[in-house]
VOGU-3710 file (C-alpha; in Angstrom, 3 decimals, decimal comma):
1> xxxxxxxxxx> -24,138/15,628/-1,502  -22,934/12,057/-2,904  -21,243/9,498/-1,418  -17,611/9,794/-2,606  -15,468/7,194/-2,119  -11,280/7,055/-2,320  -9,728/3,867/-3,455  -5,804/2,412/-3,691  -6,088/-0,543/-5,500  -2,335/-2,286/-3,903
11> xxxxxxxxxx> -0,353/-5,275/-4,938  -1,993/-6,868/-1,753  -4,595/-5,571/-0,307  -6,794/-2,671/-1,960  -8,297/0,496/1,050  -11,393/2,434/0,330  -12,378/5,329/2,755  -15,935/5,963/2,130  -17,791/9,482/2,919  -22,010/9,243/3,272
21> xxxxxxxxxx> -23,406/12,724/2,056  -24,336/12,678/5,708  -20,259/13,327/6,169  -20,065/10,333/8,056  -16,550/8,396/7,518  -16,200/4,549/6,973  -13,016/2,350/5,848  -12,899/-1,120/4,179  -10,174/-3,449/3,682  -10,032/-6,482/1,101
31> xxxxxxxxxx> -7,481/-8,550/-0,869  -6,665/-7,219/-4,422  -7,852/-8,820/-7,543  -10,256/-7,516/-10,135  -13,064/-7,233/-8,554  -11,517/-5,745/-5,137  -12,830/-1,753/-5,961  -15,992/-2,974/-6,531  -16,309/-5,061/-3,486  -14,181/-2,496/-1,240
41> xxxxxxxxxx> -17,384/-0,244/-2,194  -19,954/-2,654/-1,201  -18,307/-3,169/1,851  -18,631/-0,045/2,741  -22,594/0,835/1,788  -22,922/-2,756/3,544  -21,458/-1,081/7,323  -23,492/1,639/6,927  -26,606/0,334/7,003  -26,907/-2,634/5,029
51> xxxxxxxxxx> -27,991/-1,018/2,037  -29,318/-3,496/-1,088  -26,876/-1,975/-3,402  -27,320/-5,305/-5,823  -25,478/-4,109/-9,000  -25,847/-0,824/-9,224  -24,475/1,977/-6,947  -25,554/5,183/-5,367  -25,143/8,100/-6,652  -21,562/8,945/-5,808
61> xxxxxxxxxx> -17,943/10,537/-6,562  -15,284/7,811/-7,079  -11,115/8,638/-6,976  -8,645/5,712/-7,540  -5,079/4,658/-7,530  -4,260/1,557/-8,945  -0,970/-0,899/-9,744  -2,713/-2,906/-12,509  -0,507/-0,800/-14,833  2,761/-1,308/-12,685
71> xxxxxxxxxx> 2,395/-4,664/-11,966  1,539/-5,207/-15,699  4,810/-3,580/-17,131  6,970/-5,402/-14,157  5,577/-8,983/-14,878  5,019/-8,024/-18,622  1,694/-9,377/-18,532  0,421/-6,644/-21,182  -1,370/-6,422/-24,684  0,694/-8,422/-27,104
81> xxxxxxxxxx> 1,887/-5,653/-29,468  3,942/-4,819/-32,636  6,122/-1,581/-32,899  6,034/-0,136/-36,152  8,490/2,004/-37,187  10,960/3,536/-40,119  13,172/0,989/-42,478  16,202/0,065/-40,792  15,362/1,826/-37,441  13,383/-1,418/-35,941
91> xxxxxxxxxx> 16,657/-1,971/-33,642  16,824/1,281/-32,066  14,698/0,469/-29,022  16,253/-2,855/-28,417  19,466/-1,314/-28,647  18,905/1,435/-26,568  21,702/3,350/-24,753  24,001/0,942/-24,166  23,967/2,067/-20,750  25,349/-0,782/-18,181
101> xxxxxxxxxx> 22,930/-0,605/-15,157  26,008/-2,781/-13,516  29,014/-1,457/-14,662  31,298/-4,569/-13,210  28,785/-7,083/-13,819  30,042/-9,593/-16,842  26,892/-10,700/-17,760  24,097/-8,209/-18,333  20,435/-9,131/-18,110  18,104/-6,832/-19,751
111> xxxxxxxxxx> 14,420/-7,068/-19,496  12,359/-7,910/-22,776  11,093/-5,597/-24,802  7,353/-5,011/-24,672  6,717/-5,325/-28,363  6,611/-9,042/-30,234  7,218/-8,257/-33,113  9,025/-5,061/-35,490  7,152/-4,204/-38,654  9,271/-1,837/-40,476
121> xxxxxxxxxx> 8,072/0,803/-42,822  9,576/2,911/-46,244  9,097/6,223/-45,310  10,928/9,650/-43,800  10,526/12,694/-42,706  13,504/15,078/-41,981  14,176/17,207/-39,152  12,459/20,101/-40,504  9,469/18,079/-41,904  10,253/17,728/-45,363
131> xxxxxxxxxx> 9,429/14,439/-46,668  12,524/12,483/-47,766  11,091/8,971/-48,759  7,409/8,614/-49,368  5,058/6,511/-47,208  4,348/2,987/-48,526  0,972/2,092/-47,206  0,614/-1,129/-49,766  3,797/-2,514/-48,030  2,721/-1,379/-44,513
141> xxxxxxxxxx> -1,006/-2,624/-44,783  0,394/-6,020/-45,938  3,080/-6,611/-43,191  0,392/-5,230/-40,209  -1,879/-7,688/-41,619  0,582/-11,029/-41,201  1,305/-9,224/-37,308  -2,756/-9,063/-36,768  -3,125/-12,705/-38,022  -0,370/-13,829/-35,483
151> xxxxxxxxxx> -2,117/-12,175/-32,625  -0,712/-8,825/-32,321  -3,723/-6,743/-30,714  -1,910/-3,167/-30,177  0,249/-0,944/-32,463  2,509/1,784/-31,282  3,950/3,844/-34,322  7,095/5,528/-33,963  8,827/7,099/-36,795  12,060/9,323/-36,849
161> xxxxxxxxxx> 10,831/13,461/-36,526  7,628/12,630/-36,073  7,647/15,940/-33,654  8,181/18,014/-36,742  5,457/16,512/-39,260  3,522/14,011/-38,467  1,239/13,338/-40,752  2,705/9,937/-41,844  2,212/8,420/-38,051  -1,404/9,743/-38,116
171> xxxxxxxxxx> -1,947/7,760/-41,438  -0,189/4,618/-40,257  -2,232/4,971/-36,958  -5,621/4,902/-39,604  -4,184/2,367/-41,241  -3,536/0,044/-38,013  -7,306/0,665/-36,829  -8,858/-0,548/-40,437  -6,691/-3,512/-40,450  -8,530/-4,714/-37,605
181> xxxxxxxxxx> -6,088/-3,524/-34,127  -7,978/-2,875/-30,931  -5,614/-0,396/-30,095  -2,922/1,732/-32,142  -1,299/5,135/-30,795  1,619/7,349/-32,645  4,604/8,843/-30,899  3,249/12,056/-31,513  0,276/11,175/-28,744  1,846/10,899/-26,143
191> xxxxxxxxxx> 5,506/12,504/-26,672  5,524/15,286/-29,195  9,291/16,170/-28,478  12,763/15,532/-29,680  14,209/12,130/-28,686  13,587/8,841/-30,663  14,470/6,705/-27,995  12,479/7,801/-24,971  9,603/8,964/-27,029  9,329/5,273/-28,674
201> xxxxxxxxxx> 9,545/3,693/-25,623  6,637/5,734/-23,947  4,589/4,999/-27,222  5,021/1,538/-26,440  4,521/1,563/-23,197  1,518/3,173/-24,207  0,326/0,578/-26,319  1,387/-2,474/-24,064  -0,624/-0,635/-21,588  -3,292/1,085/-22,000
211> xxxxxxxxxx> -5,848/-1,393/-23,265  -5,547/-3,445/-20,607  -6,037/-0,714/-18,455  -9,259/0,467/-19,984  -10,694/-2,844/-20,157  -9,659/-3,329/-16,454  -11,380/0,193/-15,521  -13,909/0,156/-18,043  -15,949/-3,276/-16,141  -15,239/-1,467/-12,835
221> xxxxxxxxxx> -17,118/1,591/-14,434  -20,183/-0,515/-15,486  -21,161/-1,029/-12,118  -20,958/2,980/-11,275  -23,638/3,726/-12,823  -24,688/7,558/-12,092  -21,254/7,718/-10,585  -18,107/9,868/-11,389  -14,987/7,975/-11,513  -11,763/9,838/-11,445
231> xxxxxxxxxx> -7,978/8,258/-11,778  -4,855/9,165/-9,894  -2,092/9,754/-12,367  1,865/9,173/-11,892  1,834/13,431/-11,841  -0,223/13,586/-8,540  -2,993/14,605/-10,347  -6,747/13,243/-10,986  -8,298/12,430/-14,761  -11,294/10,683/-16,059
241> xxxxxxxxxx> -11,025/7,471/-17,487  -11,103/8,012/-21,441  -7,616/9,977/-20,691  -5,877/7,294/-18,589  -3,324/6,210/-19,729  -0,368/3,938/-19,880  2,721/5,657/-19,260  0,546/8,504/-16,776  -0,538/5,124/-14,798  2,817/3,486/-13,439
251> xxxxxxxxxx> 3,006/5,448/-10,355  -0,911/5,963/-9,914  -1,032/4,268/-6,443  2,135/5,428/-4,717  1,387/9,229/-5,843  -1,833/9,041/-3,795  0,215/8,344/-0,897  2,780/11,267/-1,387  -0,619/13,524/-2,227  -2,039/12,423/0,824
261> xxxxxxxxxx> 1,374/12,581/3,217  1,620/16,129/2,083  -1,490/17,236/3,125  -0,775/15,249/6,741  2,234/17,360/6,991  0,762/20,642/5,845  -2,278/19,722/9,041  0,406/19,579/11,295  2,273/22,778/10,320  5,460/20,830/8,797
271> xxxxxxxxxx> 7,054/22,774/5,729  9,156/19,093/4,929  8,547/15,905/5,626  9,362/12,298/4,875  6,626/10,171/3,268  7,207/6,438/4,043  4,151/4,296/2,637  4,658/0,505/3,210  1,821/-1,885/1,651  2,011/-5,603/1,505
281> xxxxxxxxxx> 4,243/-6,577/-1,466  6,320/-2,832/-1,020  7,381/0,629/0,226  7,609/3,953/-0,971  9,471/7,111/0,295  9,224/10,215/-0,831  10,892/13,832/-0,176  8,208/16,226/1,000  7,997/20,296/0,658  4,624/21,217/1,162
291> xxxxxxxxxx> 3,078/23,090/-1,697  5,675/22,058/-4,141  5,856/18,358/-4,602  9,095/17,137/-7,231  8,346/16,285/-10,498  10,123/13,834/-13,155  9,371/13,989/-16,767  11,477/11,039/-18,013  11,680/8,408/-15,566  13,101/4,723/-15,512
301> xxxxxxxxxx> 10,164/1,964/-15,029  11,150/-1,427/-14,893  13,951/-0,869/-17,692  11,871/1,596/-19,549  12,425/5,452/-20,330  8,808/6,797/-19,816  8,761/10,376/-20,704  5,398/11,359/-18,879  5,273/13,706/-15,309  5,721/11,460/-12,592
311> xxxxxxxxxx> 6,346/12,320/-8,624  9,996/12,029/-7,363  9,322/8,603/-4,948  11,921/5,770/-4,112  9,856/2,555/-4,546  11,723/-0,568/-2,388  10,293/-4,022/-3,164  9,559/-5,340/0,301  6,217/-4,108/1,901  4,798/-5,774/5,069
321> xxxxxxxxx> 3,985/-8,955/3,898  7,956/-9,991/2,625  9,012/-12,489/4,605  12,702/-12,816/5,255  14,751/-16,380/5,796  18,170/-17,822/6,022  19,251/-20,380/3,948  22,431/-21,126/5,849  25,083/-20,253/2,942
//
């Protein structure tokens, strides 16, 4: 057997539970940054028996959680990117619902968008698929050229009924990629379903995301070599790297903690339970029935409709290391 090892990758500090293929148990503990996983691991092989792991690992099984996708949407430290979508519907996301989070509050504050800049396209599709206006890749290739030039990096297409034909998305999405993107992805990738408005903002989210993501995973990966690394998605559920992604990451850490608080509560012979996970920067709660955890499929993340399977949780930002003071007013 491999060594396996389990990581959550927190806003603070970032836990790895190691198993030898001897089934012998070890635990590390280190600060987050990029290179925590990495050195979480080699913590590990280092307490049990001070093994010259250099660069490249043992054999092994790797699972991980990580906030790098959280943290990026909350502090909006993603890829800069440039939503493309139909003439005269470049508004729509900015515009949203209307909805007042603060229905007595005079003076709204809503977060920025992710995208810098709207490049908007001729070209329509109706609700049955027919096309009404015909794609105009001259005018599109031109205006996703001036975005590239400015720095845009990422692209995420979304064009109205997309979920009914959508050939013109998969074309802009070539188009995107030969102008010289790193990253482009259509609505119909991630969100093949009715609704403009949530399925554009998970497309962006996607694109604002995801590269930074894989680059982030992708150097941690170099060093596993002959390893197996598996993600935790927002769903509860594990998946390789090439399909983690964006929108399926915003939850990834906390949903390893209501995973593993259901299976402490299924050892102990509770049906329900309460999962309360506190980490340094905050704390999650979750409602537990064993064997049939709650599921979202359109949540709100910081300010953003997400339409991706996600755990029911309660996230509370203060973990153990807030520190509370009074100011005397």
């Amino acid at each position: 057997m491999p060594w396996e090892f389990w990581i959550d990758r927190g806003g603070t500090f970032t836990d790895c539970i190691g198993v030898s293929p001897e089934g012998t148990l070890y635990t590390s503990k280190v600060l987050s940054d990029e290179s925590a996983p990495l050195l979480a691991i080699h913590s590990v092989l280092r307490r049990a028996g001070g093994l010259d792991v250099g660069s490249v690992l043992p054999e092994s099984r790797v699972a991980l959680g990580t906030t790098v996708a959280t943290n990026a949407l909350l502090e909006r430290r993603g890829i800069p990117t440039v939503l493309l979508a139909n003439r005269g519907l470049g508004d729509v996301l900015a515009i949203g619902t209307q909805e007042r989070s603060d229905l007595f509050k005079l003076e709204i504050s809503k977060p920025p968008p992710l995208y810098e800049e709207v490049v908007e396209v001729e070209g329509r599709v109706s609700a049955t698929g027919e096309c009404i206006d015909a794609l105009d890749l001259d005018g599109a290739r031109a205006s996703l050229e001036r975005a590239r030039r400015r720095g845009a990096r990422s692209v995420g297409i979304v064009m109205l009924h997309a979920y009914a034909d959508p050939e013109m998305e998969a074309r802009l999405r070539d188009l995107a990629l030969d102008v010289g993107f790193e990253f482009a992805v259509a609505s119909h990738d991630v969100a093949m379903e009715i609704g403009l408005l949530a399925r554009g903002e998970t497309t962006c989210c996607d694109a604002y995301l995801t590269p930074l993501l894989r680059h982030h995973l992708s150097e941690f990966a170099d060093h596993l070599a002959g390893a197996r690394l598996h993600c935790m998605q927002s769903s509860g559920g594990l998946t390789d790297l090439s399909r983690f992604r964006g929108p399926n990451a915003l939850l990834s850490g906390p949903a390893g903690g209501v995973v593993g608080a259901e299976r402490v509560a299924e050892s102990a012979g509770f049906e329900h339970a309460i999962g309360f996970d506190m980490g340094g920067t905050s704390t999650d709660v979750s409602l537990i029935r064993v064997g049939d955890l709650e599921r979202s499929f359109e949540t709100s993340v910081g300010g953003l409709r997400v339409r991706a399977p996600m755990l029911r949780l309660h996230t509370v930002a203060a973990g153990g290391g807030s520190i509370c003071r009074f100011d005397g007013i």
